[in-house]
C-alpha positions as CSV (number, residue, x, y, z in Angstrom):
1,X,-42.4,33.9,22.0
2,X,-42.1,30.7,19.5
3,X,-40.2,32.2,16.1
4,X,-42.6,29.7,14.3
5,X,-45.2,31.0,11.4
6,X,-48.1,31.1,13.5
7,X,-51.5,29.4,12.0
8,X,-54.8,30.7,13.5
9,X,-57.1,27.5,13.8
10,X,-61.4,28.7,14.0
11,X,-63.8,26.0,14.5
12,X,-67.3,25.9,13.5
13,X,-69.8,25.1,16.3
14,X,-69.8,21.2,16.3
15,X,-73.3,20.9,15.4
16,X,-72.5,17.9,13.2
17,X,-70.4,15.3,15.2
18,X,-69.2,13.2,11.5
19,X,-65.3,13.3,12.6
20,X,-63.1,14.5,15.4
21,X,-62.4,18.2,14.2
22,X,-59.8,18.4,17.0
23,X,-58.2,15.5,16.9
24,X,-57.7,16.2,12.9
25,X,-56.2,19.8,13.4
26,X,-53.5,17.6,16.0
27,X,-52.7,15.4,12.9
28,X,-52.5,18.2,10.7
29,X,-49.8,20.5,13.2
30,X,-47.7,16.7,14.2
31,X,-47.6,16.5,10.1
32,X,-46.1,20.2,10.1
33,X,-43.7,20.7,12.9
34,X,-42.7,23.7,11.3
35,X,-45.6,25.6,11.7
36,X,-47.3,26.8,15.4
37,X,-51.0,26.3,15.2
38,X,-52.8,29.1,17.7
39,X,-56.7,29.5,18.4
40,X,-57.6,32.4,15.9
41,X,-58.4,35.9,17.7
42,X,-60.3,38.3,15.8
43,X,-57.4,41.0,14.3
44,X,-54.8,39.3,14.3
45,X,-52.7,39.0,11.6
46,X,-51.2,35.1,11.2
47,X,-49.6,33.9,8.1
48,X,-52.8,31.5,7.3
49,X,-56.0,30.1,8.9
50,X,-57.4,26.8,9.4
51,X,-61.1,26.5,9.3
52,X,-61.9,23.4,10.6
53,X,-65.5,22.8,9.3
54,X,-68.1,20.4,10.9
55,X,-69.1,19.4,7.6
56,X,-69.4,20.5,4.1
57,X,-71.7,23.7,4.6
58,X,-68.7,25.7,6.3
59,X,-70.5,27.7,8.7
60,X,-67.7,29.1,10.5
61,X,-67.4,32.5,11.6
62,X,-64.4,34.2,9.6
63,X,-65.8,38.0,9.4
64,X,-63.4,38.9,12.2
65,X,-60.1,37.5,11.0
66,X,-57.5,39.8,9.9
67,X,-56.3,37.2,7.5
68,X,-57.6,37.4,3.4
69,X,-59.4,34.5,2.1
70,X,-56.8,33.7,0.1
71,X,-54.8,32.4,3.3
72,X,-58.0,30.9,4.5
73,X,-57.5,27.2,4.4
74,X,-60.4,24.8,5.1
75,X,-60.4,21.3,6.9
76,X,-64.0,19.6,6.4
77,X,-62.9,15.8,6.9
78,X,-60.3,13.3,6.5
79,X,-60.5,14.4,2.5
80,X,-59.3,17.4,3.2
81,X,-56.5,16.8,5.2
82,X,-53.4,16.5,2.4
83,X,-55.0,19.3,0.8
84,X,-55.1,21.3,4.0
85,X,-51.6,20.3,4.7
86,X,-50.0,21.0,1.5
87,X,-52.0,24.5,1.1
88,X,-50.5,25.7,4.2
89,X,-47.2,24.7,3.3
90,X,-47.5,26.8,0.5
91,X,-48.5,29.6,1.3
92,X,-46.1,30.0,4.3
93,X,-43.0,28.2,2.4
94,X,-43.8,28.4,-1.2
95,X,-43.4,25.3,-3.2
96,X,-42.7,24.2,-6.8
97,X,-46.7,23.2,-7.2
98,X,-47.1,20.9,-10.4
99,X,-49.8,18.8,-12.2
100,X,-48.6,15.6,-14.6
101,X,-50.3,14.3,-17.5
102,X,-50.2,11.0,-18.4
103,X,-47.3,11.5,-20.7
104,X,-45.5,13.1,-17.9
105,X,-46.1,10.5,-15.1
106,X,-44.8,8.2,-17.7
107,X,-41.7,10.1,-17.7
108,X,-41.0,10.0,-13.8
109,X,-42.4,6.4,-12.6
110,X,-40.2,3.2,-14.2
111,X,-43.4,1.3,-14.2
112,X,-45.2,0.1,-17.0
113,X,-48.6,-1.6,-17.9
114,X,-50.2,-3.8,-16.8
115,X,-48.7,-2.9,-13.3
116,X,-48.1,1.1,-13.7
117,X,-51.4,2.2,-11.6
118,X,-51.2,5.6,-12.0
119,X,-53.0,7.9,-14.5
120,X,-52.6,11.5,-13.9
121,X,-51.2,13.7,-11.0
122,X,-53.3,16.5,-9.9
123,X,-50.8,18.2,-7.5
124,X,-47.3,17.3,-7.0
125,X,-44.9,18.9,-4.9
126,X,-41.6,16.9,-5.2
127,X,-39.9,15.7,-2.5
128,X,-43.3,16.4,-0.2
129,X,-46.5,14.8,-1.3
130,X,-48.6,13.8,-4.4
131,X,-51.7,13.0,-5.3
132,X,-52.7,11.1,-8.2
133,X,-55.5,9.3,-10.0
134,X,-56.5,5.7,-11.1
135,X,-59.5,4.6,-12.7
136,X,-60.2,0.9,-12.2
137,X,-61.1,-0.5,-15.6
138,X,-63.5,-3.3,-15.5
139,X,-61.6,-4.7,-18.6
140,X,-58.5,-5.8,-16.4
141,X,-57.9,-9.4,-16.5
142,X,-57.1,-9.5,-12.6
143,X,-61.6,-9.4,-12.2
144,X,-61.7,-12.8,-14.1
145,X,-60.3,-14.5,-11.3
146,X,-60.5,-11.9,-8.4
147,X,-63.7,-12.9,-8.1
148,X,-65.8,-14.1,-11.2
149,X,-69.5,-12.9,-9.8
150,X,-68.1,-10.1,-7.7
151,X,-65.3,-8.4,-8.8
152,X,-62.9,-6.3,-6.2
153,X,-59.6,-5.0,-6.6
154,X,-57.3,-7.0,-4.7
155,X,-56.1,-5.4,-1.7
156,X,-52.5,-5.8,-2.9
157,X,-53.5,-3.5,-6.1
158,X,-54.8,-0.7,-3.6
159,X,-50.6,-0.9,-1.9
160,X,-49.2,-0.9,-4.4
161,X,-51.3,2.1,-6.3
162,X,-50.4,4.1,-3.0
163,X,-46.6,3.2,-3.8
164,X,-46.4,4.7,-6.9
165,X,-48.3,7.6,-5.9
166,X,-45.1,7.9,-3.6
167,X,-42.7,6.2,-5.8
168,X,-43.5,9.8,-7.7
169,X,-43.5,12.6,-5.3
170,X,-39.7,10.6,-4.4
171,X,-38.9,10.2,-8.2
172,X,-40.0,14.2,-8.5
173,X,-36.9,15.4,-6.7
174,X,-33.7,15.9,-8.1
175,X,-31.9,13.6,-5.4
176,X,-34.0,10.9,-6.3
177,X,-34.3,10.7,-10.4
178,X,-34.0,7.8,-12.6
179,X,-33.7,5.6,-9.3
180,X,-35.6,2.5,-9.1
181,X,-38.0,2.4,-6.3
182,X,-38.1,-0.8,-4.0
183,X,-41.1,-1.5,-2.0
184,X,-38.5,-2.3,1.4
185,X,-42.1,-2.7,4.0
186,X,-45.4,-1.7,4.5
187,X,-46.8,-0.6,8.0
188,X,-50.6,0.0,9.5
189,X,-51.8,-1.2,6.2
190,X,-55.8,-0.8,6.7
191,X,-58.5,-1.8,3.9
192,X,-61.7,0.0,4.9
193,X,-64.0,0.1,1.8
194,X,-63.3,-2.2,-1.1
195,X,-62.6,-0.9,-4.6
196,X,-64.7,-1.8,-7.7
197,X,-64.5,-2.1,-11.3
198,X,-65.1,1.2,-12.9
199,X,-64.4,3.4,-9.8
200,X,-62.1,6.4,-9.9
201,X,-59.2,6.1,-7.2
202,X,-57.8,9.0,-5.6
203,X,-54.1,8.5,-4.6
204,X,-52.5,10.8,-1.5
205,X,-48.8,10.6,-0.3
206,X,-46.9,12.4,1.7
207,X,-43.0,12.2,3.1
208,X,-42.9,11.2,6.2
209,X,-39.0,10.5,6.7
210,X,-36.0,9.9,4.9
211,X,-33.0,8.6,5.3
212,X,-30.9,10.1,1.6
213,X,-27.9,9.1,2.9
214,X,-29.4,5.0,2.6
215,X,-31.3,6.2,-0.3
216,X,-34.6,5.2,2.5
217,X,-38.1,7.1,2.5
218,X,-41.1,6.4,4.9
219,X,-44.7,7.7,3.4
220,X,-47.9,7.9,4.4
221,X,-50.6,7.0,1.4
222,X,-54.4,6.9,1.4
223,X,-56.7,5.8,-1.1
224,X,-59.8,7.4,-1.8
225,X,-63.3,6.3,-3.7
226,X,-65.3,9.8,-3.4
227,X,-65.2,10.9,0.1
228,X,-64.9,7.4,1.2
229,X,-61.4,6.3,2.5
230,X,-60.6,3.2,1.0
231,X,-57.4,2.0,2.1
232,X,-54.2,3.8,3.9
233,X,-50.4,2.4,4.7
234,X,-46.9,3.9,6.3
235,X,-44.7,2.6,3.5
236,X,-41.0,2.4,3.1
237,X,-39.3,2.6,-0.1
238,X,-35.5,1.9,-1.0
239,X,-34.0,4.1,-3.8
240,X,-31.5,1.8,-6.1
């Protein structure tokens, strides 16, 4: 029998095909190798459930899990993934759980305007993942020329905002303070929806590897306009 903390996965019926429910729980269990993720049997006690909703209406059956709402974690979409992923790491490992106001991001990231693109943090877990916020102010001078009639952030702006959402959950931990944080390579870098003047980013990144014997990170950030994924990267940072 696997020692792992068991997570009982229920899935609605499939009546609305908008995203590959399976194929997003597989993400979500590769992300936490920690973790065994087991169809959910009524009575059964696991240490946390994953609903994995068709869509936003979360019509799946729950009345027969022996597991409190609490521990009941939903997955609805792509959106809900680092959520998803950083809920169940909580409740099953615990975690120091923060938010950062401006004030306080300034006090983790080196950057400074005009290129600091972060505002706030909603959740921050150091060491693990972050996400963050950036509203796109249709003041910047980078829309004069980028393009005069129709204005877009550049594509390079979108990176580089997903950096420094991981450029903090790195800067967070104790190993990494006060280190500068070196853009090294980016990797499956893919602009889906572009970004406008006066929209509201939402930032996501997570640790994929590290090397703190190099002072070398991999992370995996996604930027978000609503429910609409915007742009996502592997990126590898080097802490001087």
């Amino acid at each position: 029998m696997s020692e792992k903390p068991q997570i009982g996965v229920r899935y609605c019926g499939g009546c609305n095909p908008r995203y590959d429910r399976v194929s997003l729980v597989k993400r979500l269990q590769a992300s936490l190798p920690d973790l065994e993720f087991v169809p959910a049997e009524d009575g059964v006690p696991y240490a946390a459930a994953l609903i994995a909703n068709g869509c936003t209406n979360r019509c799946t059956t729950v009345s027969g899990l022996a597991v409190p709402e609490a521990r009941q974690v939903a997955l609805s979409g792509d959106i809900d993934f680092f959520p998803a992923q950083e809920k169940l790491k909580d409740l099953v490992f615990g975690g120091e759980v923060r938010s950062l106001t401006h004030e306080e991001v300034l006090g983790v990231l080196p950057h400074r305007p005009p290129m600091l693109l972060i505002d706030t943090a909603s959740r921050l877990v150091p060491g693990r993942e972050a996400a963050a916020s950036l509203y796109v102010d249709p003041q910047w001078d980078i829309f004069r020329g980028h393009f005069p009639d129709h204005p877009v952030l550049p594509g390079v702006y979108a990176l580089e905002a997903m950096a420094q959402c991981a450029d903090l959950l790195l800067l967070s931990a104790e190993q990494y303070a006060g280190k500068a944080p070196l853009l090294a390579g980016s990797d499956k870098v893919s602009f889906r929806r572009p970004i406008a003047p006066g929209d509201t980013v939402e930032l996501h990144a997570s640790l994929l590897s590290e090397r703190p014997e190099f002072g070398m990170a991999v992370c995996k950030g996604r930027a978000f306009v609503g429910d609409a994924l915007c742009a996502e990267a592997e990126i590898t940072l080097a802490l001087r």
